[in-house]
C-alpha positions as CSV (number, residue, x, y, z in Angstrom):
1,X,-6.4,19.0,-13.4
2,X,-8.3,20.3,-10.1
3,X,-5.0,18.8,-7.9
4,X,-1.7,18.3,-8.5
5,X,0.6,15.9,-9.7
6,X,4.5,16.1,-9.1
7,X,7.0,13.9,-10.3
8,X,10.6,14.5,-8.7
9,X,13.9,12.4,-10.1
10,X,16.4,11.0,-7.7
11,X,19.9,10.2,-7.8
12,X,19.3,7.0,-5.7
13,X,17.4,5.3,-2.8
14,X,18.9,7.6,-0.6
15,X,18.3,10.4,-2.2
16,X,14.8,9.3,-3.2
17,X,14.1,8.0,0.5
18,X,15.3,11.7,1.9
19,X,13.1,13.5,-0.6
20,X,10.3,11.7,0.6
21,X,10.8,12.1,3.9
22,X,10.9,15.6,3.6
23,X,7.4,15.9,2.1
24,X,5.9,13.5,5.2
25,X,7.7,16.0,7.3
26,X,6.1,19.0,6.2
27,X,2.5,17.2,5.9
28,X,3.3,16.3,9.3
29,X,3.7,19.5,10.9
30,X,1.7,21.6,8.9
31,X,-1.3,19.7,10.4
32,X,-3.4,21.6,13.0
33,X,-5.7,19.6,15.0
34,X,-9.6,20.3,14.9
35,X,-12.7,19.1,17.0
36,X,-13.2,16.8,14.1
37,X,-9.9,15.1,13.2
38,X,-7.1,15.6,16.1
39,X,-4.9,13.4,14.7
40,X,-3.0,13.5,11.8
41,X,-3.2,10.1,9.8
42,X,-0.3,8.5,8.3
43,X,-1.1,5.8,5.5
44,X,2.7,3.2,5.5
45,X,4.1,1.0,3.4
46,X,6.1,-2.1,3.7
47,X,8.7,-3.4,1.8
48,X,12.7,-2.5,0.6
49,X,11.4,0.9,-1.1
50,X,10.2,3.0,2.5
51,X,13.0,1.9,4.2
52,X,15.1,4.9,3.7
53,X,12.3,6.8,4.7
54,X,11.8,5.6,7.5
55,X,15.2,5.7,9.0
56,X,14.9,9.5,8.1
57,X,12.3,10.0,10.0
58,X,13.5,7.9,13.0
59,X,16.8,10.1,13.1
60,X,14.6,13.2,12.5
61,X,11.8,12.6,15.0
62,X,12.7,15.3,17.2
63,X,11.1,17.5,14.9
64,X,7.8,16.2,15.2
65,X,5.5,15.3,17.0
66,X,4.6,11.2,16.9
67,X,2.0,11.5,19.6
68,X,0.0,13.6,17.4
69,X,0.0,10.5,14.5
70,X,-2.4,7.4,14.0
71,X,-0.8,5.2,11.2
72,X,-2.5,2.9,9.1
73,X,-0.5,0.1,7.3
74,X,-1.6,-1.1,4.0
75,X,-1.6,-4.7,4.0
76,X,-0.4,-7.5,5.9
77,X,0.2,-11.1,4.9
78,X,-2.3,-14.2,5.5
79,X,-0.7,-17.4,6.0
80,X,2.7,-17.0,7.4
81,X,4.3,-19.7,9.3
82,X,2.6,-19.8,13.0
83,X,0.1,-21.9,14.4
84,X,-2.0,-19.4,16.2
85,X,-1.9,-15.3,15.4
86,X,0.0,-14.0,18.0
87,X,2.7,-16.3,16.3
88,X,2.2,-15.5,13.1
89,X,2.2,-11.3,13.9
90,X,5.9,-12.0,15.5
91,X,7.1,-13.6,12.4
92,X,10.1,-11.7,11.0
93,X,7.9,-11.3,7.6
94,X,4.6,-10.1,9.5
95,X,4.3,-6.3,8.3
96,X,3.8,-6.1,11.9
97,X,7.3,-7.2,12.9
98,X,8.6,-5.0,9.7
99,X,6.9,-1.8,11.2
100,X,8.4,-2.6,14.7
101,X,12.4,-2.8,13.2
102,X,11.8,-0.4,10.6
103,X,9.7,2.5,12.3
104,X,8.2,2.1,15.6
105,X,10.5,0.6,17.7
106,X,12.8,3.3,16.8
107,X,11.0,6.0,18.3
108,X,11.6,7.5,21.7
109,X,7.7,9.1,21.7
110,X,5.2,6.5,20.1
111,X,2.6,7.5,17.2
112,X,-1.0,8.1,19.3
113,X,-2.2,4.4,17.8
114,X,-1.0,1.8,14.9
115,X,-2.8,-0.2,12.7
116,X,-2.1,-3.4,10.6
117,X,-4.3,-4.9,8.7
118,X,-5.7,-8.4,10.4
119,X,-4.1,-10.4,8.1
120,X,-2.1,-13.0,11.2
121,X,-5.8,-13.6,12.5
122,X,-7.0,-15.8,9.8
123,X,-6.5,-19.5,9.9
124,X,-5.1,-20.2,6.0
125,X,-6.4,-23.8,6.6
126,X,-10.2,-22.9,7.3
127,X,-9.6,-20.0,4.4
128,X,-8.9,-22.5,1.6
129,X,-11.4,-25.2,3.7
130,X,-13.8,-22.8,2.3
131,X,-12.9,-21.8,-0.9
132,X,-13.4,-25.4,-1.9
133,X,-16.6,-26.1,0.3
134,X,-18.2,-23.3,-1.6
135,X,-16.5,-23.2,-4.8
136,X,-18.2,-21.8,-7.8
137,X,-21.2,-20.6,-5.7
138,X,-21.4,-16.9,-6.2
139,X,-23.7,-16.5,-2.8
140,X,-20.3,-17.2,-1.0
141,X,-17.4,-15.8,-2.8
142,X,-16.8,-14.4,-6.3
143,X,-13.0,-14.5,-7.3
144,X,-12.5,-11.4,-9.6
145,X,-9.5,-10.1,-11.7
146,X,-7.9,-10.7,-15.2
147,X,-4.9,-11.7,-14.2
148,X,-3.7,-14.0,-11.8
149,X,-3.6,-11.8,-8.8
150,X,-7.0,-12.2,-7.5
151,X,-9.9,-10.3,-5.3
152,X,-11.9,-12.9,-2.9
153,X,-15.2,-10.4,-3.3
154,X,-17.1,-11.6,0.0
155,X,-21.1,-10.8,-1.0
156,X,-22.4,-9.2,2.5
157,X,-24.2,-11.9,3.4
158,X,-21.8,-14.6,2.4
159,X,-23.1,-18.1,3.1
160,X,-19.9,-18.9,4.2
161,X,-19.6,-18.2,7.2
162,X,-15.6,-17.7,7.9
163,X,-15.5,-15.8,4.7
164,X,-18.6,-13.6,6.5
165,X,-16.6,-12.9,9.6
166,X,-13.0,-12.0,7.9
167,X,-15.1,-9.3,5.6
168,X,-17.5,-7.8,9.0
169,X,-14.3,-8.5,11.5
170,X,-10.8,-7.7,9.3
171,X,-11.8,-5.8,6.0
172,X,-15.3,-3.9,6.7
173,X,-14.0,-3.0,10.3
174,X,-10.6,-1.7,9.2
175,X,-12.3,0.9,6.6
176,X,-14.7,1.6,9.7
177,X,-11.3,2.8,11.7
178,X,-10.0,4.6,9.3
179,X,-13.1,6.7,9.1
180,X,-13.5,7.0,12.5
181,X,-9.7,9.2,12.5
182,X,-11.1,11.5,9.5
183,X,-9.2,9.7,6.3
184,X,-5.7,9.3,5.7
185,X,-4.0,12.7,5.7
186,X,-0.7,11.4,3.4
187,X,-0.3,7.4,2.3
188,X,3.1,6.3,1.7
189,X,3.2,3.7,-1.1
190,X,5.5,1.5,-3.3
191,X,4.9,0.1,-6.6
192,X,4.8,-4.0,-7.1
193,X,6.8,-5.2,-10.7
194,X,3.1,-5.2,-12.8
195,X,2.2,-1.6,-11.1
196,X,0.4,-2.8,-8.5
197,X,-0.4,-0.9,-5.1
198,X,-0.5,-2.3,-2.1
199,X,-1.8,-6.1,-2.8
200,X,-4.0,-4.7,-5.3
201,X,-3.1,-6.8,-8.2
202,X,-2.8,-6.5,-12.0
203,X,-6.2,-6.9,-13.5
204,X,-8.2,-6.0,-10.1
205,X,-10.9,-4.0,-10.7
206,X,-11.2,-0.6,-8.9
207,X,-14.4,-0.1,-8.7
208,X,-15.5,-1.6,-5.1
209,X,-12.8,-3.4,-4.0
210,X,-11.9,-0.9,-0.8
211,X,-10.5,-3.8,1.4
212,X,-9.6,-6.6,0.2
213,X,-8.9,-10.2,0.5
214,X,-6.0,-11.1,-2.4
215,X,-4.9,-14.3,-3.1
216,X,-1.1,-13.1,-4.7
217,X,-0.2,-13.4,-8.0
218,X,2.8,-15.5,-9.0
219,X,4.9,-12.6,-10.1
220,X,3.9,-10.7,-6.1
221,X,5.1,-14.3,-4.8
222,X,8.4,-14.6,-7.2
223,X,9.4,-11.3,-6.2
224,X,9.3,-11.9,-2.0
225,X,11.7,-14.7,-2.7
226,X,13.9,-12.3,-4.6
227,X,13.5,-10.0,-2.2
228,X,15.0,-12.0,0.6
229,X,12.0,-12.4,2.4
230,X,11.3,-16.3,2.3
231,X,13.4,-19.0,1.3
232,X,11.5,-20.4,-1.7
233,X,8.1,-19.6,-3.4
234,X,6.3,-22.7,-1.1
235,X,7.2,-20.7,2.5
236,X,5.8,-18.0,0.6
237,X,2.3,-16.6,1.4
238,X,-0.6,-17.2,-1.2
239,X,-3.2,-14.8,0.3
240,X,-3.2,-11.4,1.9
241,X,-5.4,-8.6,3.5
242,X,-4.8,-5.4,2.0
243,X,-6.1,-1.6,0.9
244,X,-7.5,-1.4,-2.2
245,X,-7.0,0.9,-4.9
246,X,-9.9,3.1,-4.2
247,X,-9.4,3.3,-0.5
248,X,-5.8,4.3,-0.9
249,X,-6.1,6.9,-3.1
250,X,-9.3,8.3,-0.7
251,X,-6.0,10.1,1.0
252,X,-5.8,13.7,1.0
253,X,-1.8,13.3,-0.6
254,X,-0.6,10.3,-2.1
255,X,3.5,9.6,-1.9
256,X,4.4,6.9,-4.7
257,X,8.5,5.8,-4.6
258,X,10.2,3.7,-6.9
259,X,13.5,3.0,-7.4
260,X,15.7,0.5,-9.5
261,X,14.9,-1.4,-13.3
262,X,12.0,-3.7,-11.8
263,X,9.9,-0.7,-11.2
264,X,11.0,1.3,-14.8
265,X,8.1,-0.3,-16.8
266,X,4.9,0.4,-14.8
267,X,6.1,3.9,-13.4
268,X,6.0,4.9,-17.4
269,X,3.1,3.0,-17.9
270,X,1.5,4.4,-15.4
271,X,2.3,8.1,-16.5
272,X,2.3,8.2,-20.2
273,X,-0.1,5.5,-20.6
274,X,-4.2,5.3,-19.6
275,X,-5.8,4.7,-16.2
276,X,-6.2,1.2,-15.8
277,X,-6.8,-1.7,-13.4
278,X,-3.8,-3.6,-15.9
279,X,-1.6,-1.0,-14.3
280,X,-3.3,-0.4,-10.4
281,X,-0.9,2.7,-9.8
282,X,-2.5,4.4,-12.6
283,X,-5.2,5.7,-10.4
284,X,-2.8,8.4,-9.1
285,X,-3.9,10.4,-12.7
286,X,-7.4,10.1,-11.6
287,X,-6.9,11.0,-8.2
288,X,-4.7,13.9,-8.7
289,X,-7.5,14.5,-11.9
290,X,-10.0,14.8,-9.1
291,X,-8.7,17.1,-6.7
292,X,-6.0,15.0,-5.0
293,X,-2.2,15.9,-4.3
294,X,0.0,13.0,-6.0
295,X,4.0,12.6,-5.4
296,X,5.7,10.2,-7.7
297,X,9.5,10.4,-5.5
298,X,11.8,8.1,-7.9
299,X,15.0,7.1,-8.3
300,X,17.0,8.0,-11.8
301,X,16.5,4.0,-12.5
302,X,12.7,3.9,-11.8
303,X,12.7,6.9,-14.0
304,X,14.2,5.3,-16.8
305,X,11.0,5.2,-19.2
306,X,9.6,8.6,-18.8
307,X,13.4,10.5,-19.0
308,X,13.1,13.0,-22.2
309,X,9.6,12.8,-22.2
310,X,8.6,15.7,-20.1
311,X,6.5,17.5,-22.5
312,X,4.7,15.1,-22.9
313,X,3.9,14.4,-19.3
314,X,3.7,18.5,-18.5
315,X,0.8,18.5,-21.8
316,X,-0.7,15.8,-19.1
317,X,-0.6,18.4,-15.9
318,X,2.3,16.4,-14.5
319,X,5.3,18.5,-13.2
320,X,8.7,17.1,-13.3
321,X,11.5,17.8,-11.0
322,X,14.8,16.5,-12.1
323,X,17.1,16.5,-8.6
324,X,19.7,14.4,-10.0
């Protein structure tokens, strides 16, 4: 293994959440600007799991610097209640709105620049206007997965042409900023219930699909209801904007946290088992295979699967820490 690949066992989400906030930390200041990259990039997550986190570092910021920080969000929700995008980014379930309560708004010196994915700028109407218009005509759209999480795989010249301007406008020009700052220096994630990162769904191929347009699978949908973020699965959003697997893991460090039963199956999978598209998180074996730095922070619950198996992971050139 040319990088690294660390798996350390929590108590419990705060635990887990202070663990992880201490490896952001030292990334954070252990950065030294260059000619080339003066800012340190921060990859987020939203969701329950980075919560924790990111109310350790709100009541820790005075020991770094947030000016010295661009942040780059994951994903963001298309289709939320609003009829025009300003609208929709104030909704309380915009990750825009999240990143304000849960991070942002809590800090006295603000990160140099954020960035959401566009997600509150497309019109859901026109979107599924035309998916039908041009249904089943591969010059427009190609809908690709196994499962029923799906990539909306936009051909570059796309003969539709609302399809054409959310891939140049949203998806193309996000990757295009997050070039621009150098890469992502350290990428927060979580893990969805089938092992998914960001909104790259079960059964998405990696290969590709860098940004993405993702219409949700049922289980993503199920679990926001759960969750306490909609009412019922028909407020819920059917599409999203979001990082795919291959972007994400572009990151110099990779943070993965997990906690409770719904995330015990694909954090084992996802170690003990193969690198697969079935199972998106997988990818961190590859990227810490090629040279990357991978974190798996989880609670004892997440860790469920993989506890008494550490040989078998350490024959795999994964190191476990048991903090418990």
């Amino acid at each position: 293994m040319k990088g690294s690949f660390t798996v350390i066992i929590t108590r419990d989400f705060q635990q887990m959440s202070e663990e992880g906030a201490k490896i952001v930390l030292e990334d954070i200041n252990a950065f030294e600007p260059k000619p080339w990259k003066k800012f340190y990039v921060l990859g987020l997550a939203t969701g329950n799991t980075p919560t924790g986190l990111y109310q350790y570092l709100a009541d820790h910021q005075n020991e770094f610097d947030p000016t010295q920080i661009v942040s780059f969000n994951l994903d963001e929700y298309v289709g939320l209640p609003g009829e025009n995008p300003q609208l929709r980014a104030l909704h309380p379930e915009s990750y825009s709105y999240f990143m304000i309560q849960e991070l942002f708004g809590k800090l006295k010196k603000k990160f140099h620049k954020t960035y959401v994915p566009y997600g509150t700028l497309v019109d859901q109407e026109k979107l599924i206007e035309e998916f039908e218009k041009y249904k089943d005509n591969p010059k427009a759209y190609v809908m690709q997965g196994t499962d029923k999480g799906r990539a909306v795989v936009i051909p570059k010249n796309s003969i539709a042409p609302y399809l054409k301007w959310i891939k140049e406008n949203i998806l193309d020009a996000y990757e295009i900023e997050i070039k621009k700052y150098g890469g992502v220096d350290l990428h927060v994630v979580g893990v969805g219930g089938k092992g998914h990162v960001a909104f790259h769904e079960s059964g998405i191929p990696f290969e590709g699909n860098r940004m993405l347009l993702v219409k949700l699978d049922d289980t993503t949908i199920k679990h926001a209801v759960e969750d306490g973020h909609f009412p019922s699965v028909e407020d819920s959003p059917n599409y999203a904007i979001s990082m795919g697997a291959e972007l994400v893991y572009e990151a110099k460090k990779v943070l993965l946290m997990a906690n409770g039963k719904r995330k015990t199956e694909p954090i084992a999978k996802s170690l003990l088992g193969d690198v697969s598209p079935e199972i998106p998180i997988s990818y961190s074996y590859k990227f810490a295979q090629e040279g990357g730095t991978m974190y798996y922070v989880i609670d004892e619950e997440a860790a469920a699967g993989i506890l008494g198996k550490e040989k078998e992971l350490e024959a795999k050139g994964i190191k476990v820490i048991d903090k418990r």
